[in-house]
C-alpha positions in Angstrom: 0.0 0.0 0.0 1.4 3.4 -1.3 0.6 6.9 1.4 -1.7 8.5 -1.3 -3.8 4.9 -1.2 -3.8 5.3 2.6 -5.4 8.7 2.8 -7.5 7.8 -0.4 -9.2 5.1 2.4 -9.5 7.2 4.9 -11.1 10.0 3.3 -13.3 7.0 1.9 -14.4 6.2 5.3 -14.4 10.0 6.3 -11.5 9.7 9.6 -9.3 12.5 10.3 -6.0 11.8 10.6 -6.5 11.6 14.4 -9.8 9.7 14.2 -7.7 7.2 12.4 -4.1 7.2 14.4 -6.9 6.2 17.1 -8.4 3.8 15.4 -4.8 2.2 14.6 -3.4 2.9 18.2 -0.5 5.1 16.5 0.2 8.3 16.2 -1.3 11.3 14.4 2.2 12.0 13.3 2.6 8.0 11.9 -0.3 8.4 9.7 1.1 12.2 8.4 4.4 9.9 7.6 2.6 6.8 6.3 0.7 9.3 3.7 3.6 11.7 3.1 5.7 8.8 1.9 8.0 10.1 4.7 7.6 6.6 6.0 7.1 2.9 4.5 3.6 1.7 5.6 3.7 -1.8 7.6 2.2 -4.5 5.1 0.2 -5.6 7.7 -1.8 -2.2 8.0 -3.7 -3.8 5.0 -5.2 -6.3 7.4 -6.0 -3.8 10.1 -7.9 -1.4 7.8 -9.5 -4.3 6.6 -10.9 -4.9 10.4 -11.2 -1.4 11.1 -13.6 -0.7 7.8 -15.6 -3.8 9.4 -16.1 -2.2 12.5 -16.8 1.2 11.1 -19.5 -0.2 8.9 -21.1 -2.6 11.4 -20.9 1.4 14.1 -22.6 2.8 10.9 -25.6 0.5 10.9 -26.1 0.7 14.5 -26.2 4.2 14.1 -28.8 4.0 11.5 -31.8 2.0 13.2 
């Protein structure tokens, strides 16, 4: 996964950097890095959007009803 792919998901899923870094248990700061390219992104983050997109859906439709 490339930074601009990262940012394109979380805009996607409509997270703040923060909201995200949360979400991830990192740091605001890891995701700036991760996006800037200033940093190579773990290729297990794939796996933890992947869960963290599950959850944020299943929140949305509770939210919904």
């Amino acid at each position: 996964m490339e930074g601009m792919e990262l940012k394109a998901w979380r805009e996607k899923h409509g997270l703040t950097r923060e909201e995200l870094a949360q979400g991830l248990k990192t740091t605001y700061t890891t995701i700036y890095r991760w996006e800037t390219g200033e940093r190579c992104i773990p290729d297990v983050l794939e796996l933890a959007l992947e869960g963290l997109g599950a959850r944020l859906t299943k929140e949305s439709k509770i939210n919904d009803r």
